[in-house]
C-alpha positions in Angstrom: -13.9 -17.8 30.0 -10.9 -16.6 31.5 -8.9 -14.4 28.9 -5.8 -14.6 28.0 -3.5 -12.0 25.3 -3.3 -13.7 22.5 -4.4 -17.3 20.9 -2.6 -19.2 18.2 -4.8 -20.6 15.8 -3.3 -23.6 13.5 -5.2 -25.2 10.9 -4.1 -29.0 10.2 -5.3 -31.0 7.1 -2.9 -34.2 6.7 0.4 -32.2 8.5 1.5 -34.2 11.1 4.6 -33.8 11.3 4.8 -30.2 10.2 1.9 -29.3 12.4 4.0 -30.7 15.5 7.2 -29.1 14.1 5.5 -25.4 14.4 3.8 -26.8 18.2 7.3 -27.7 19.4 8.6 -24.1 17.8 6.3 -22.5 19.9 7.0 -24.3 23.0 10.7 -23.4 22.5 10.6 -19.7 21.6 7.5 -18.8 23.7 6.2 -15.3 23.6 6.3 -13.7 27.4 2.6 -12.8 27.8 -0.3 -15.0 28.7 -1.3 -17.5 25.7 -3.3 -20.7 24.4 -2.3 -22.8 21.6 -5.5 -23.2 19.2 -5.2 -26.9 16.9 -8.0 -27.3 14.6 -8.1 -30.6 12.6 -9.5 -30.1 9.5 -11.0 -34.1 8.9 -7.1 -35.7 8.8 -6.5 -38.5 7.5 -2.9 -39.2 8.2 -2.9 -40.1 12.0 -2.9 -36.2 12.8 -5.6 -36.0 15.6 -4.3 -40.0 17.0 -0.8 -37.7 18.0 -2.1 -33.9 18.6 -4.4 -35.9 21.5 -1.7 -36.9 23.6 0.2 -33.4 23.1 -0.9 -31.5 26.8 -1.2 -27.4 26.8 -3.0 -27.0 23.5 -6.9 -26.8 23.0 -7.7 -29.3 20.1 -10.8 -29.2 18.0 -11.4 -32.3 15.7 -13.5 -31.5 12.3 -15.0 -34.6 10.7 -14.5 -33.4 7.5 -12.5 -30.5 6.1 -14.3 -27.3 6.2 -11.7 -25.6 4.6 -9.3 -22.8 5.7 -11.3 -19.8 6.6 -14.2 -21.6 8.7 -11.6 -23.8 10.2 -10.2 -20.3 11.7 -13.5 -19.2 12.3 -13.7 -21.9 14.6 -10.7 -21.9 16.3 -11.3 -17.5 17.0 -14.9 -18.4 18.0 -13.0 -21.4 20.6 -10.6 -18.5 21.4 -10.5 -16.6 24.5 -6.9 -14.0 23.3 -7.8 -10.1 23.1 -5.6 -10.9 20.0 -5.5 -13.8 17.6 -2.2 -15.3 15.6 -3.4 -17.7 12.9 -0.3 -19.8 12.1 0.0 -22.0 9.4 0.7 -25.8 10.4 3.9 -25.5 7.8 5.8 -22.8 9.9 8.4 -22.8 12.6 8.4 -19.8 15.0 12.0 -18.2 15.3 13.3 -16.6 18.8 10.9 -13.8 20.0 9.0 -13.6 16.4 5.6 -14.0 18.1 6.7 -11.5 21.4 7.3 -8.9 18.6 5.0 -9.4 16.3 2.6 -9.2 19.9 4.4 -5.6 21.2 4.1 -3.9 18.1 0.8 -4.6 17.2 -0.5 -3.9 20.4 1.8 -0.8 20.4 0.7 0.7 17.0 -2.7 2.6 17.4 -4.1 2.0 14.0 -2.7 -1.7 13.3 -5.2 -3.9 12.1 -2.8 -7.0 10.7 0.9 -7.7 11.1 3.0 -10.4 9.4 6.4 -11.5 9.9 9.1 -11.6 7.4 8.6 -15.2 6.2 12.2 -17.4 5.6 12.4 -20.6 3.0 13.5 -23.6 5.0 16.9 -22.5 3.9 16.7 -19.0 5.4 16.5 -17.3 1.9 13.9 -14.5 2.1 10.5 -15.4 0.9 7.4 -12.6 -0.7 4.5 -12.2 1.5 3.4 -8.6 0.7 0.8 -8.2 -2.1 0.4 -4.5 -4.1 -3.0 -3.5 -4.6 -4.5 -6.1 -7.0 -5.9 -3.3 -9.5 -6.1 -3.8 -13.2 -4.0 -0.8 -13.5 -1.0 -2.7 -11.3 -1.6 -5.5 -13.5 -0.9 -3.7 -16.8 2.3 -2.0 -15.4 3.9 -5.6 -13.9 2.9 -7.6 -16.9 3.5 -4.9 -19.9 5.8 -2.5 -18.4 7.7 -5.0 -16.5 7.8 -2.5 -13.2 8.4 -5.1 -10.3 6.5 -4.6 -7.0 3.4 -3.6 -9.0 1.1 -7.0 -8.8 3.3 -9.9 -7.7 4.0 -11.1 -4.0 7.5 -9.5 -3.2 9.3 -8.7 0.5 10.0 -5.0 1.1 13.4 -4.3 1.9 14.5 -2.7 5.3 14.5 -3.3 8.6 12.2 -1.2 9.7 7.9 -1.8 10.0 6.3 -1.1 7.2 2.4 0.0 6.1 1.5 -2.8 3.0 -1.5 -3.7 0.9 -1.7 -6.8 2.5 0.0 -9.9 3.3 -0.6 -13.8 3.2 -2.4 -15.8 5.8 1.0 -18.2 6.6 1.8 -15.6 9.6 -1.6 -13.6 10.3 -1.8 -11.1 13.6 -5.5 -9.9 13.9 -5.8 -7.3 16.7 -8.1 -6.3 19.1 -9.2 -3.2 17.0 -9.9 -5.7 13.7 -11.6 -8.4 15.8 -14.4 -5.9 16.9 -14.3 -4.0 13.4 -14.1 -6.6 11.1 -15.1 -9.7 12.8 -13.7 -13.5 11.4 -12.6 -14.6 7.9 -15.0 -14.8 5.2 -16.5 -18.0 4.7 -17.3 -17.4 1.4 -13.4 -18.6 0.6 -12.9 -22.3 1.0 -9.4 -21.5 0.6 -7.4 -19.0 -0.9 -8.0 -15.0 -1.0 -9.5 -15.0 2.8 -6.1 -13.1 3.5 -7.0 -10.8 0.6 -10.4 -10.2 1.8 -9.5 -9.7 5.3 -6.5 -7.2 4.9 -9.1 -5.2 2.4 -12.0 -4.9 5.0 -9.0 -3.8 7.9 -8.6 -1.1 5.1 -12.3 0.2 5.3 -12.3 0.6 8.5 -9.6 2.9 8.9 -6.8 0.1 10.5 -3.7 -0.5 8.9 -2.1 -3.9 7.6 1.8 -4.1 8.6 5.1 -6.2 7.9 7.2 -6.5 10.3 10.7 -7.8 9.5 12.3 -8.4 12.5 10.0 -11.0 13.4 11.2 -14.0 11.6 9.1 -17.3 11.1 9.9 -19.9 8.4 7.5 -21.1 6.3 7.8 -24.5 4.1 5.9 -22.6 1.1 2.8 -24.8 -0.1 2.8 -27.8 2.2 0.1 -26.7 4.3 -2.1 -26.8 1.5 -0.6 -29.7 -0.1 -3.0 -33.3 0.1 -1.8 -35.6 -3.1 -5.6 -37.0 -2.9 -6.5 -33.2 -3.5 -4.2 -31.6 -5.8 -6.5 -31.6 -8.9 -9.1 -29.3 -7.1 -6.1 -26.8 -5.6 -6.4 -24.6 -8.8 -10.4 -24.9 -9.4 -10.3 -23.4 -5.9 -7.8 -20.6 -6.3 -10.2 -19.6 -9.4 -13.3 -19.8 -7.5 -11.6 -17.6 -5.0 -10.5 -15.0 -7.6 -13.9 -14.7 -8.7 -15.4 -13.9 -5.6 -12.7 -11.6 -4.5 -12.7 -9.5 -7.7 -15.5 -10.2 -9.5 -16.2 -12.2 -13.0 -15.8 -9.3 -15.0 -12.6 -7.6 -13.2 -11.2 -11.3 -13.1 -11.5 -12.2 -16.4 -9.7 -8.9 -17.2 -6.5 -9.8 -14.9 -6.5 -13.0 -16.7 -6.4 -11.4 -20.1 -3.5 -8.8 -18.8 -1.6 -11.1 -17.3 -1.9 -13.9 -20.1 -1.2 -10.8 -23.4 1.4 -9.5 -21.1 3.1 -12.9 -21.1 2.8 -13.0 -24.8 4.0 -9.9 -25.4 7.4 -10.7 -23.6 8.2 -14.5 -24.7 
């Protein structure tokens, strides 16, 4: 398999016309390196795979069923043939050089692991995609000491890279260094926390997890995830997630935090 520098993996599940929004972003504002476009359908319903067939120059992988988020990746890395990997939501739209730069710094910085963009609302606005250390201590001081920046999703501030916790999976750079070092997501995540898991295991192993601001890609917040046939299992699975990422007992001990905390202020 001939390689190439980076792949762009994008998960679909009933996005049509988002998924081919963020296609058609990428076509426009192409990065100037060698690269494949990666569409994995997740088992759409809406007429998805019907249109992504007849789109040419993108490598399209049709699940019967949906496998969820993190195998669906794992599919599309394992299809891959990039030294790097950019999983890309279906609900973004790539701004002017955002993936060149998100490509030259990582490949530029010795000990980056994962790099995000600075995520936009549709309406340019700012949105949070770097998470704190999710410790019960950080818990206690956002939700009783109201400190911000201590638990909750937030953007830094600056224009300059920055060294985070960790970031969401809308806008996810894996390098070269993490690939060999930490391998693929963790299935055990149908959905939700994968990002989490991943930017905690770059941490072990000595690579750093990055935000890069001058890389701009909007993100339509929640659509990706969004199936009105679905909706009533989205928060069973953000639990289930929880509980495998922190444990029963630490979970159950945010919950408590966070829910007295909320008391304690009304």
């Amino acid at each position: 398999m001939k390689k190439v520098d980076l792949s762009i993996i994008i998960v679909s599940y009933n996005t049509k016309n988002l998924t081919l929004q963020c296609i058609k972003s990428i076509e426009k504002y192409p990065p100037k390196i060698k690269y494949e476009i990666i569409v994995i359908d997740n088992g759409s319903q809406d007429g998805s795979v019907d249109v992504l067939t007849k789109i040419k120059n993108i490598k399209l992988i049709k699940n019967k069923t949906n496998l969820g988020f993190a195998k669906a990746n794992n599919i599309g890395i394992k299809a891959s043939s990039g030294n790097n990997i950019l999983l890309l939501n279906s609900d973004t739209q790539v701004t002017k050089s955002a993936i060149q730069k998100l490509y030259d710094f990582a490949v530029n910085t010795d000990n980056a692991g994962v790099v995000g963009s600075k995520l936009l609302n549709p309406d340019k606005s700012v949105q949070s995609s770097v998470f704190p250390e999710q410790s019960l201590l950080n818990a206690f001081k956002a939700y009783w000491l109201g400190k911000k920046k201590t638990f909750e999703k937030y953007a830094p501030s600056g224009d300059l890279p920055v060294k985070v916790n960790s970031i969401v999976g809308a806008v996810f750079f894996i390098t070269q260094k993490a690939l060999k070092k930490v391998g693929k997501l963790n299935e055990k995540y149908f959905m939700y926390f994968e990002d989490f898991d991943f930017c905690r295991e770059v941490e072990k192993r000595g690579l750093g997890v990055y935000y890069l601001p001058d890389s701009e890609i909007i993100h339509h917040h929640g659509a990706s995830g969004k199936d009105i046939k679905d909706s009533d299992n989205q928060w069973r699975r953000l639990i289930a997630s929880s509980k495998t990422y922190h444990g029963i007992v630490k979970h159950y001990l945010l919950f408590l935090i966070v829910w007295s905390g909320q008391k304690l202020h009304r």
